[in-house]
C-alpha positions in Angstrom: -22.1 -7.4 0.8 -21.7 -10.8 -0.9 -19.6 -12.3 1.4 -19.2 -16.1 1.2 -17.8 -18.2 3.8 -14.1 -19.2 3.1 -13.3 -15.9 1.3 -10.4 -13.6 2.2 -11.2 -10.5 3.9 -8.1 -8.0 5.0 -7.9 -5.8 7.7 -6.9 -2.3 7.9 -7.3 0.8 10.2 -9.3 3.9 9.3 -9.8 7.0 11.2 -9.8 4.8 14.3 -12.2 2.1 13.0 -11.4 -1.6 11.7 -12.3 -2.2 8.0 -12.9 -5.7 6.4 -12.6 -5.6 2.7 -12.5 -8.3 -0.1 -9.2 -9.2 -1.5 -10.1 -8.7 -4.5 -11.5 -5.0 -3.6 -7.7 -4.1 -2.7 -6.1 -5.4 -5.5 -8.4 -3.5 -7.7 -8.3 -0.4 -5.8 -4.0 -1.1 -5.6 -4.5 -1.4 -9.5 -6.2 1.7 -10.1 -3.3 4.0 -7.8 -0.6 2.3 -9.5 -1.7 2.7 -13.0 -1.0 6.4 -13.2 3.0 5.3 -12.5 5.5 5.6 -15.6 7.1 2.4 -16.4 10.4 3.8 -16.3 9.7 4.8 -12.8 10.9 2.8 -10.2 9.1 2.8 -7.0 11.4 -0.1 -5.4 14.4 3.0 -6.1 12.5 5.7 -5.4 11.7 3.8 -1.7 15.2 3.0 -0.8 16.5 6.8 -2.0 14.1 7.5 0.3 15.0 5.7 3.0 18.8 6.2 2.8 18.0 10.1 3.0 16.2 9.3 6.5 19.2 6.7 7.7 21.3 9.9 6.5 19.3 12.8 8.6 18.7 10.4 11.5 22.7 9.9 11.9 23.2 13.7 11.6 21.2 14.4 14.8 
């Protein structure tokens, strides 16, 4: 696995089990999802649309 001591592992949940990965693992694989994005989309804008639609349907109810 090539883990040395002193080197970052993260921790995430998958289908109920605890998965220890390389830092630099995620910011490659993080890399790879985000490349497909246009540059003249904005995911920050996109999130708080997003959000502000919830805040809007939550207060409806």
């Amino acid at each position: 696995m090539g883990i040395v001591p002193g080197e970052i592992l993260l921790a995430r949940e998958k289908d109920g089990q605890l998965v220890l990965e390389k830092r630099d693992q995620v910011l490659e694989r993080l890399k790879t999802t985000f490349d497909n994005v246009p540059s003249d989309v904005s995911l920050v804008d996109e999130l708080i649309a997003e959000r502000r639609e919830e805040a809007k349907r939550e207060s409806e109810v």
